[in-house]
N, CA and C of each residue as an Amber inpcrd file, in Angstrom:
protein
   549
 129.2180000 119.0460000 151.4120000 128.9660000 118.3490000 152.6560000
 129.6480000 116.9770000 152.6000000 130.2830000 116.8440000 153.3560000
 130.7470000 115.3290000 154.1630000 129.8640000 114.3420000 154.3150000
 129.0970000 113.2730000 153.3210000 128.7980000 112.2280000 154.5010000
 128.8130000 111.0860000 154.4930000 128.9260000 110.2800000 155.6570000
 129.8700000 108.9220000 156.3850000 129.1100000 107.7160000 155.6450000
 129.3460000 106.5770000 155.1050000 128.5170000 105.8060000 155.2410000
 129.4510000 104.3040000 156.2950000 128.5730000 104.0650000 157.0010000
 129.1250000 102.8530000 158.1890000 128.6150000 101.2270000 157.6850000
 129.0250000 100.2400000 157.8660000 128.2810000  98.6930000 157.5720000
 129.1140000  97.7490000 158.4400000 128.2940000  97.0790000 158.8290000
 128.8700000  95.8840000 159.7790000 128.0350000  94.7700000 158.9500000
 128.4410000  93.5330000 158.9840000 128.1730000  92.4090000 158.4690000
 127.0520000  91.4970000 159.0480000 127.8490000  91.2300000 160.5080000
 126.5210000  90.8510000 161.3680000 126.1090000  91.8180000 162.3370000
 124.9610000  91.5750000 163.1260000 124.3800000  92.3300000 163.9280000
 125.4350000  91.9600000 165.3310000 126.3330000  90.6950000 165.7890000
 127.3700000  90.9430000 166.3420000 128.1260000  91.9440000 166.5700000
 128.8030000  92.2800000 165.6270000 129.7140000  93.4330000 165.4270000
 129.2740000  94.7450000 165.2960000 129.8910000  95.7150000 165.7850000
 129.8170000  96.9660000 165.9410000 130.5750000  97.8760000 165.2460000
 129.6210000  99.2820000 164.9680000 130.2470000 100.4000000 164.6020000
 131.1040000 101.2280000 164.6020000 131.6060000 101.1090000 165.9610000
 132.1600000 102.1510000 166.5890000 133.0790000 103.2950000 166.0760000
 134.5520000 101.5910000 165.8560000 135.3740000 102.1160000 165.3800000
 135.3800000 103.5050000 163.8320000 134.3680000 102.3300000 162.6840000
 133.9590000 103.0890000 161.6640000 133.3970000 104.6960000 161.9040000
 132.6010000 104.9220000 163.3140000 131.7010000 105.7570000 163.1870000
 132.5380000 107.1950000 163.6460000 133.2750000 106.4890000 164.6310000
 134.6010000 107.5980000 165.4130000 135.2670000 108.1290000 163.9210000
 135.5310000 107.2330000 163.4960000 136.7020000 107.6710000 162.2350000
 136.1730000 108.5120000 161.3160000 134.5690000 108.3800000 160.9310000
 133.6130000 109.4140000 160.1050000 133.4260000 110.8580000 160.6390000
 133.3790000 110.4250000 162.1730000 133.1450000 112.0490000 162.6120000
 134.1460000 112.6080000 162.7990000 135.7040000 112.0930000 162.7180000
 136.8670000 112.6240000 163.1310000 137.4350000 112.9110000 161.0920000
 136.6860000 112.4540000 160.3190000 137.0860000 112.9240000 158.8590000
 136.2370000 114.0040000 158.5410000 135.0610000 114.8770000 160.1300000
 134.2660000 115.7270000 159.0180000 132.9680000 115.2420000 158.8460000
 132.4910000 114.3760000 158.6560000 131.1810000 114.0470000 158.4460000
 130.3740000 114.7150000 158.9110000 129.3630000 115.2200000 158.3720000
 128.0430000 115.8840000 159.0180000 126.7100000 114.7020000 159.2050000
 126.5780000 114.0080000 157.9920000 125.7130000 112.8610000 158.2040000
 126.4440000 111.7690000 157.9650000 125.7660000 110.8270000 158.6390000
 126.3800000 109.1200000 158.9880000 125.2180000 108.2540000 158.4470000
 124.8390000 107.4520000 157.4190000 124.0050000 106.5640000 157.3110000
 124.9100000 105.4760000 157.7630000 124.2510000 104.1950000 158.4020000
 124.5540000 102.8890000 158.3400000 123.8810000 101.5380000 157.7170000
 124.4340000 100.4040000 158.1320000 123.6560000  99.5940000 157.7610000
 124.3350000  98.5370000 158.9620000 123.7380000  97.4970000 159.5620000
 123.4930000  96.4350000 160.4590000 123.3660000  95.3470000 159.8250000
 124.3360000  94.3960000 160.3780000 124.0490000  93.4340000 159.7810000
 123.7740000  92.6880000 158.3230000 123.9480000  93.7540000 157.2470000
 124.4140000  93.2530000 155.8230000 125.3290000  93.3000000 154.9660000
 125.4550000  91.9540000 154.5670000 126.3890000  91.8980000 153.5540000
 127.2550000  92.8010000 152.7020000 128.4000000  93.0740000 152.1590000
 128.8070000  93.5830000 151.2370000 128.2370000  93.3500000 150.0730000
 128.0310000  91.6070000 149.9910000 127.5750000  90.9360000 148.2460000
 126.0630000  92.1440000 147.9020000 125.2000000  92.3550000 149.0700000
 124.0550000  92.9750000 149.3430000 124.0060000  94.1000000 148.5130000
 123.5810000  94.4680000 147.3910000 123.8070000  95.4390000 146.6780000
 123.2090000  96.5280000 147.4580000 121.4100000  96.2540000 147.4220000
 120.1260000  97.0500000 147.6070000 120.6340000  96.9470000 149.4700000
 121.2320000  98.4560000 149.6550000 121.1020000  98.5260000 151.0640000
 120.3710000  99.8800000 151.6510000 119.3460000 100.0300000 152.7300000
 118.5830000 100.9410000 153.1680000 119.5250000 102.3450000 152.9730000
 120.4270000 101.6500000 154.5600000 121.4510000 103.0920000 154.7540000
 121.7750000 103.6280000 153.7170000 122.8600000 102.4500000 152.4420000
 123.4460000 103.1410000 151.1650000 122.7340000 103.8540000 150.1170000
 121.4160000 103.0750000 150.2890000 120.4180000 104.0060000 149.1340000
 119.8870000 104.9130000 149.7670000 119.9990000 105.6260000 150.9970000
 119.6990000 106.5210000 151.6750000 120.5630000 107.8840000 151.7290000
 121.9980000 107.3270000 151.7220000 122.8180000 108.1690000 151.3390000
 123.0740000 108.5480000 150.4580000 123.0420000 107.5660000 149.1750000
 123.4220000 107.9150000 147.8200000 122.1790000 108.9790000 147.1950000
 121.3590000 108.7610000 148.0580000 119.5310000 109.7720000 147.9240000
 119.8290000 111.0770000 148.1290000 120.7600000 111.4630000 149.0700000
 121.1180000 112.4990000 149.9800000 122.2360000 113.2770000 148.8440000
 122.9280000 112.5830000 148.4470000 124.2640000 113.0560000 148.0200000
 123.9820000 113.8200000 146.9230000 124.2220000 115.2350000 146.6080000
 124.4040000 116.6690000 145.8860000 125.8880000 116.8690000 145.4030000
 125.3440000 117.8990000 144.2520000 126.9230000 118.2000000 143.4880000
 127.9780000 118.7240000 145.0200000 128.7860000 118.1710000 144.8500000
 130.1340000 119.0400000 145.4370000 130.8160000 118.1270000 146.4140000
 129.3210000 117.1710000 147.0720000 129.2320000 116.2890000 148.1880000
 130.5850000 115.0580000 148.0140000 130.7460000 114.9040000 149.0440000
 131.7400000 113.5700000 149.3340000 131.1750000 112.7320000 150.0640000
 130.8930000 111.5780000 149.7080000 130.5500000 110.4740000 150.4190000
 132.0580000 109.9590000 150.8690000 131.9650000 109.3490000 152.2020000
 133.3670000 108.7120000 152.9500000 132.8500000 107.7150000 153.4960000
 133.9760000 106.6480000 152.9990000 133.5400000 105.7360000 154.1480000
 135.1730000 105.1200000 155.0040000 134.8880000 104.0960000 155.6290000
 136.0370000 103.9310000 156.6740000 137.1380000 103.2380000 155.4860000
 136.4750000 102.0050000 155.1510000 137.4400000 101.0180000 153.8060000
 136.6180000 100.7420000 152.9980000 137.2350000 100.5180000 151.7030000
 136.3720000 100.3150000 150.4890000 135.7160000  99.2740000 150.9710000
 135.8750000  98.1000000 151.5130000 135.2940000  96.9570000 151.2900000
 133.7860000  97.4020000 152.3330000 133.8180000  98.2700000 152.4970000
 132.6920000  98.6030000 154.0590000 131.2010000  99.3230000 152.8720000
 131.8950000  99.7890000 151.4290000 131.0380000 100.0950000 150.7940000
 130.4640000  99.0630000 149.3420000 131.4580000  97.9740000 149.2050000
 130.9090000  97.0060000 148.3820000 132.0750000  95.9420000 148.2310000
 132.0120000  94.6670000 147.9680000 132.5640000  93.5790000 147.6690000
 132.8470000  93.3360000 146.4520000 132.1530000  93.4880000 145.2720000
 132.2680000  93.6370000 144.2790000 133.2740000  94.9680000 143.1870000
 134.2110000  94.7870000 142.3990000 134.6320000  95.6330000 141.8570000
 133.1800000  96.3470000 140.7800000 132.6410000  95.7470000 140.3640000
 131.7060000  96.0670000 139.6390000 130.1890000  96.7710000 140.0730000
 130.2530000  96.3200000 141.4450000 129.0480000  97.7920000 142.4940000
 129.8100000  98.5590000 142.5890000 131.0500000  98.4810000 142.9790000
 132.1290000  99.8860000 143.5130000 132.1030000 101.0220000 142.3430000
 132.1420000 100.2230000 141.2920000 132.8950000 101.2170000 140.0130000
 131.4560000 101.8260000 139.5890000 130.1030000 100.9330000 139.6760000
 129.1070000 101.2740000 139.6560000 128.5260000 102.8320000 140.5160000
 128.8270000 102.4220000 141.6520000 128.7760000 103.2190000 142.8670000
 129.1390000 104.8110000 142.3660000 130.7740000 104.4600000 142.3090000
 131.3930000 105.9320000 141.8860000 130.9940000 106.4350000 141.1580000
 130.5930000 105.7710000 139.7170000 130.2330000 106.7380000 138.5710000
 128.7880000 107.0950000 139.0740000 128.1840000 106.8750000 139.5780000
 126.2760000 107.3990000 139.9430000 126.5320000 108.3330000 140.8190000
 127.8060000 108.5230000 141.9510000 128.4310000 109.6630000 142.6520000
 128.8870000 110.5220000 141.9220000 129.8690000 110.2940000 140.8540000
 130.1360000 111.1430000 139.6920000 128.9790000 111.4720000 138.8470000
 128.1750000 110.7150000 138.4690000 126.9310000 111.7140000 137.5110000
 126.0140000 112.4870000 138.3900000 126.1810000 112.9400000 139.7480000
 126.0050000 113.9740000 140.5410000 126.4850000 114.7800000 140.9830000
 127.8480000 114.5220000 140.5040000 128.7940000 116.0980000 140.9050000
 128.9640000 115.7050000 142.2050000 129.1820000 114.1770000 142.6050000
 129.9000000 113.9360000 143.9150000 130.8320000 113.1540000 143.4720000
 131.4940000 112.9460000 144.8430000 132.7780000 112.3990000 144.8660000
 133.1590000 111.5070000 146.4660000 133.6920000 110.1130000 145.8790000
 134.1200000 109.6200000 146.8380000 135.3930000 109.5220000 147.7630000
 135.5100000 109.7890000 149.0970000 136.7460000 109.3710000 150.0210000
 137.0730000 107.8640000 150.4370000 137.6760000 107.2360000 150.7580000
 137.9530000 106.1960000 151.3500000 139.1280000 106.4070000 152.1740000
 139.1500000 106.4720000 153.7060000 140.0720000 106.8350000 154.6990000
 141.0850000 105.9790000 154.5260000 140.8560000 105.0240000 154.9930000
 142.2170000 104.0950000 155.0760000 143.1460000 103.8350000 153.5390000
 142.5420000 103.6450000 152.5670000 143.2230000 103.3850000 151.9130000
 143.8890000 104.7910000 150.7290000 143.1530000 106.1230000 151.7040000
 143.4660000 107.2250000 150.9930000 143.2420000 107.4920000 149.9920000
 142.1230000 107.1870000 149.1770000 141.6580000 107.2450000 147.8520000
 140.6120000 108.5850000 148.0260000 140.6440000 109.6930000 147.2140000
 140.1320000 110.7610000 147.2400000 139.5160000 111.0840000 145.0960000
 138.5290000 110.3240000 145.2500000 138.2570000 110.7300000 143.7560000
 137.5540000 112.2550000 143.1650000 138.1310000 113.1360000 143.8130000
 137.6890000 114.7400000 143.5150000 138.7560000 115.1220000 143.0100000
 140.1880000 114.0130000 142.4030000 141.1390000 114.2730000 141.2340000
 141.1520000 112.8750000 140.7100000 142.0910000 113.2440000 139.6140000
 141.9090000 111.7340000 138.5410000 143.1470000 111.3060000 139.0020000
 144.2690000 111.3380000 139.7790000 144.8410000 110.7700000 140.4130000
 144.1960000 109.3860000 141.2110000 142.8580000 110.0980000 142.2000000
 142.4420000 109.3220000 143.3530000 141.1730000 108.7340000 142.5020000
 140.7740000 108.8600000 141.1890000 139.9730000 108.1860000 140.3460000
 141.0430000 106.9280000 139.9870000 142.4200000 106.5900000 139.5810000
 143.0430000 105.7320000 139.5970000 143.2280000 104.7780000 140.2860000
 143.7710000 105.4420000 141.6410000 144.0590000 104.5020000 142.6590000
 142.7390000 103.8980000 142.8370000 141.6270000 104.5070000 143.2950000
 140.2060000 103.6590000 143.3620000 140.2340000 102.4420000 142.2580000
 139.9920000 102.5070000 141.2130000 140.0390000 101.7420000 140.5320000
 140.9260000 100.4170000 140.6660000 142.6040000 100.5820000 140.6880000
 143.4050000  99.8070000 141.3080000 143.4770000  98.9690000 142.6610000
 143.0180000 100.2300000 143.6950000 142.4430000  98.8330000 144.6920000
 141.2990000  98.3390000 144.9420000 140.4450000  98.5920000 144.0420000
 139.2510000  97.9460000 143.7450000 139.4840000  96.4420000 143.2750000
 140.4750000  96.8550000 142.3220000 141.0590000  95.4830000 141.1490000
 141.5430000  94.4910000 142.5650000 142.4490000  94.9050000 143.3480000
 143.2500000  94.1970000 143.8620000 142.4180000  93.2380000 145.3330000
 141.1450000  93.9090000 145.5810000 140.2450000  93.8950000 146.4800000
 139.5400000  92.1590000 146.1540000 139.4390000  92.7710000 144.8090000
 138.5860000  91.8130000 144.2480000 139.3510000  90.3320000 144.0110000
 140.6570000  90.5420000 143.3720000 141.7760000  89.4630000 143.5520000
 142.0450000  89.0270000 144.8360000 142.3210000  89.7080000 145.9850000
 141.7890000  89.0960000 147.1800000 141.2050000  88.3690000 147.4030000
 139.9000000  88.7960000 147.1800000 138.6920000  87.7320000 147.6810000
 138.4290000  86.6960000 146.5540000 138.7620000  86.6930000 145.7070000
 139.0260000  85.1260000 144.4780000 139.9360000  84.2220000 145.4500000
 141.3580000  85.1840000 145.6720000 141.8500000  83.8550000 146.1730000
 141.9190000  83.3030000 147.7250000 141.1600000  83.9240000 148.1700000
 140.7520000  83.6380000 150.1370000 139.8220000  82.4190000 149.1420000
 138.9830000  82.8820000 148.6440000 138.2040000  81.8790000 148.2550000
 138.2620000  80.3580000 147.1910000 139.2710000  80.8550000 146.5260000
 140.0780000  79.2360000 145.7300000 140.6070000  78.4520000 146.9660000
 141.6620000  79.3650000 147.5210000 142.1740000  78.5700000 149.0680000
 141.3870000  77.9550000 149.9790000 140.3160000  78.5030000 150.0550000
 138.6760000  77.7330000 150.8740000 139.0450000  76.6800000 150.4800000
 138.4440000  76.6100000 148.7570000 137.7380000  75.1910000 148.1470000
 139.1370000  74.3420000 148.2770000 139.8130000  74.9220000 147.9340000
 141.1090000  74.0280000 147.6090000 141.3590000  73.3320000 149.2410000
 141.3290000  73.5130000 150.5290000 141.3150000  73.5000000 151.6640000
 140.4320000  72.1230000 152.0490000 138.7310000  72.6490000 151.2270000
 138.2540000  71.8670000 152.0670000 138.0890000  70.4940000 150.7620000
 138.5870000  70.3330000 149.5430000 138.6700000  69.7710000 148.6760000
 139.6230000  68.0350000 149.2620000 141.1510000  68.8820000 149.8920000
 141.7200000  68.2900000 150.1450000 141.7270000  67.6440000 151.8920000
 140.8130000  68.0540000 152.6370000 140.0970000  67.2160000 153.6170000
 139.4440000  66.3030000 153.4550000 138.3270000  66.3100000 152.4540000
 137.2580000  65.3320000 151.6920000 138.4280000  64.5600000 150.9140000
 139.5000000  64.7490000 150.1610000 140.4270000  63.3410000 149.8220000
 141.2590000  62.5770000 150.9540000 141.0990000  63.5860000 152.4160000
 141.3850000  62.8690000 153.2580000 140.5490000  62.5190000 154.3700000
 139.7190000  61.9950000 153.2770000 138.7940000  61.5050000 154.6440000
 137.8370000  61.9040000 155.6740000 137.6510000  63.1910000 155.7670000
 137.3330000  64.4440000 156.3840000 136.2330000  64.2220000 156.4530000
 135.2020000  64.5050000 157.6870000 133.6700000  64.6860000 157.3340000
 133.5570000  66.1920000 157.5030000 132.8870000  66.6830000 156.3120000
 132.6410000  68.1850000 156.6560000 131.1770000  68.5690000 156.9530000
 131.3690000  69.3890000 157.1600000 129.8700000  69.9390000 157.4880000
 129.5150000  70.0020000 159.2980000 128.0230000  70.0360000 159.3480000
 127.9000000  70.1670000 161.1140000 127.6710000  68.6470000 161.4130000
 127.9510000  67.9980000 162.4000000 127.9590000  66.8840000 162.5320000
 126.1720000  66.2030000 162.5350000 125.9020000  65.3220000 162.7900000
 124.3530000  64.8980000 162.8520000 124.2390000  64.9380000 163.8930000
 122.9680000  65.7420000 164.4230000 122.1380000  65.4820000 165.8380000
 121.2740000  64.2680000 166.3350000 121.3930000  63.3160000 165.5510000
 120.9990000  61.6170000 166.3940000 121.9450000  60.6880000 165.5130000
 121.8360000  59.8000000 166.4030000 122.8940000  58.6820000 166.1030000
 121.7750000  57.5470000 165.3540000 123.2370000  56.5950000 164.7710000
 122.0590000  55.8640000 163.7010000 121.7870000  54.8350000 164.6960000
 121.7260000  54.6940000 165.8520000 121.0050000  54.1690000 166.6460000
 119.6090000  54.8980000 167.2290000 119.6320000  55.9420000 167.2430000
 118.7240000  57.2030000 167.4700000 117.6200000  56.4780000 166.4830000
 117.9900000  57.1600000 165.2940000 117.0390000  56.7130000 163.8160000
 116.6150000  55.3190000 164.0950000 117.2130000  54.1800000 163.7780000
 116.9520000  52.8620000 163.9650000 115.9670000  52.8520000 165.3920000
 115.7700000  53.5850000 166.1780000 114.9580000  53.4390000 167.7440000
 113.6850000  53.8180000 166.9810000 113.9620000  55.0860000 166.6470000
 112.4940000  56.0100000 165.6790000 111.9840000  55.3650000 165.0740000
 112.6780000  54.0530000 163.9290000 111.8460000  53.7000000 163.0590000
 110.7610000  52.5230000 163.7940000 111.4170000  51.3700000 164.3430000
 110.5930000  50.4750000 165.3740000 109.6780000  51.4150000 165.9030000
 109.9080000  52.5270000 166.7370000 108.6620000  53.0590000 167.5860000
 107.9970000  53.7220000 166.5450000 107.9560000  53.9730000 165.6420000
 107.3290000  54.2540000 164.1010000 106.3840000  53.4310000 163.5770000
 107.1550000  52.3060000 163.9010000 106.3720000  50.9200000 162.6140000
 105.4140000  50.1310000 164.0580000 105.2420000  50.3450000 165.5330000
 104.6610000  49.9170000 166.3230000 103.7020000  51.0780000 166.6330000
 103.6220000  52.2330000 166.1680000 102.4950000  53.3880000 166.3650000
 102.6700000  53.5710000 167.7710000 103.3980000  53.5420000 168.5400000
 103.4330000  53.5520000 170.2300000 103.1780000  55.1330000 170.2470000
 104.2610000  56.0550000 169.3560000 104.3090000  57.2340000 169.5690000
 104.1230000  58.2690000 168.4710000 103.8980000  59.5870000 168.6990000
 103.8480000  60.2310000 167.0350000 105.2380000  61.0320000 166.6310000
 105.3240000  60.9010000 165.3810000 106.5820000  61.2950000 164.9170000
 107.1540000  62.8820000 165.6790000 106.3630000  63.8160000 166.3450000
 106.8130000  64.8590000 167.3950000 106.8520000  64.5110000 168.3290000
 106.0140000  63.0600000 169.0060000 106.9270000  63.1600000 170.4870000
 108.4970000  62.4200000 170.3050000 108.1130000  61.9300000 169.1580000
 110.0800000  61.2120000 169.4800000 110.8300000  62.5620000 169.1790000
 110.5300000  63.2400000 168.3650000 111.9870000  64.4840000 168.2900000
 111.6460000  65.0440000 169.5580000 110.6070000  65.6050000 170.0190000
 110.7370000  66.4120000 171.1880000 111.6330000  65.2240000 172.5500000
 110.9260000  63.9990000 172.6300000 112.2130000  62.8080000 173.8660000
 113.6950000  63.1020000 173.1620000 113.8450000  63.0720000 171.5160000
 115.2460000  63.6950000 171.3310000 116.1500000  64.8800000 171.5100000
 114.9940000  66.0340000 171.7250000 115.1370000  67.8000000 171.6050000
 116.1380000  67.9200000 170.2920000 115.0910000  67.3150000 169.3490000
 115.1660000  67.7510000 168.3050000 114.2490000  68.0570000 167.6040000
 113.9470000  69.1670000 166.3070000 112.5190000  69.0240000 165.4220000
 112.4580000  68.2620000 164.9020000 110.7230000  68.0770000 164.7520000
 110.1960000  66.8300000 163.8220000 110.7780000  66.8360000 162.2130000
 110.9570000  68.2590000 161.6350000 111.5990000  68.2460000 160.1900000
 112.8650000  67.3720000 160.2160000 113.7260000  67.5380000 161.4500000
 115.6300000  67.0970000 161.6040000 114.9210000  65.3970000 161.6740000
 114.5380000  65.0910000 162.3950000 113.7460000  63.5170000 162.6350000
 113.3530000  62.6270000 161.1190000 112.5510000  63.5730000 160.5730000
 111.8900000  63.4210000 159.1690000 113.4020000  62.8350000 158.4820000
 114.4800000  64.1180000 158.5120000 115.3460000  64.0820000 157.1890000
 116.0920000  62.9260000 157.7120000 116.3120000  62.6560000 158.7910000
 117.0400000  61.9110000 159.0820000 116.5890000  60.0750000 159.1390000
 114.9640000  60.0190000 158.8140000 115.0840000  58.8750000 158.6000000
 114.7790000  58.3660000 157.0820000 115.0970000  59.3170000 156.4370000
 114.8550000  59.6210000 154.8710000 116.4570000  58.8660000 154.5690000
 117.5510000  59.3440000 155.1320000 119.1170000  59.1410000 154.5360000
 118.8310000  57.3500000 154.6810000
């Protein structure tokens, strides 16, 4: 038996594409997952499928990365498919591990998957490294001005008002109010 496994990251994004492509490879069953992570090891759908999966079975999914982020869940993954007498597909990148050919290539773009995402991610730091030497403010900006704060603290130190009605006159929470007259 054929079956699909689907994952989207956020609850934004949709299946579709993945799900068309499972039933057009054959699939008889489709588990998914909504909204989680790759890093996410413990997933409903995946431990649902991998529950399901019998000698002979092929689990498919659309792209490797749709079944783990890690080279080390992936390789994990396969061999617990392999100590059941299953076997994995991966469409797009054509990896078929029901020969030791497509046991290779898995492995290889697993490797290369993973080198990927090291260096999207050195390039991040390195990115936002060299904003902060120039000066850069990162992050989300502050929701009151230090005139804001400085108003809060006087109407603070005169008891006129309580520390929730000034965030609510700001439409902000009392916690954001708090931290902010802490800095």
């Amino acid at each position: 038996m054929r079956i699909g496994y689907a994952r989207v990251s956020t609850l934004e994004q949709n299946l579709k594409l993945q799900l068309a492509a499972l039933k057009n490879a054959g699939c008889e069953r489709i588990f998914e997952d909504l909204g989680v992570s790759g890093k996410i090891n413990e997933r409903k759908g995946l431990a649902a499928a991998m529950k399901s999966m019998k000698p002979g079975d092929t689990l498919v999914v659309w792209r490797l990365d749709r079944l783990g982020r890690s080279l080390g869940h992936l390789i994990d993954l396969i061999n617990r498919l392999a100590g059941k007498g299953a076997h994995f597909q991966s469409l797009n990148e054509a990896i078929d591990t029901s020969s030791s050919g497509g046991r290779l290539v898995f492995h290889m773009m697993g490797a290369l998957a993973e080198f990927e995402r090291y260096l999207i991610s050195e390039r991040t730091r390195a990115g936002l490294q060299a904003a902060k030497e120039a000066g850069k403010v990162l992050g989300r900006p502050p929701l009151l001005t230090t005139e804001q704060v400085e108003q809060t603290r006087k109407i603070l130190a005169r008891g006129d008002k309580s520390l929730d009605d000034i965030a609510k006159h700001y439409g902000v929470h009392s916690r954001t109010l708090t931290r902010a007259l802490q800095r």
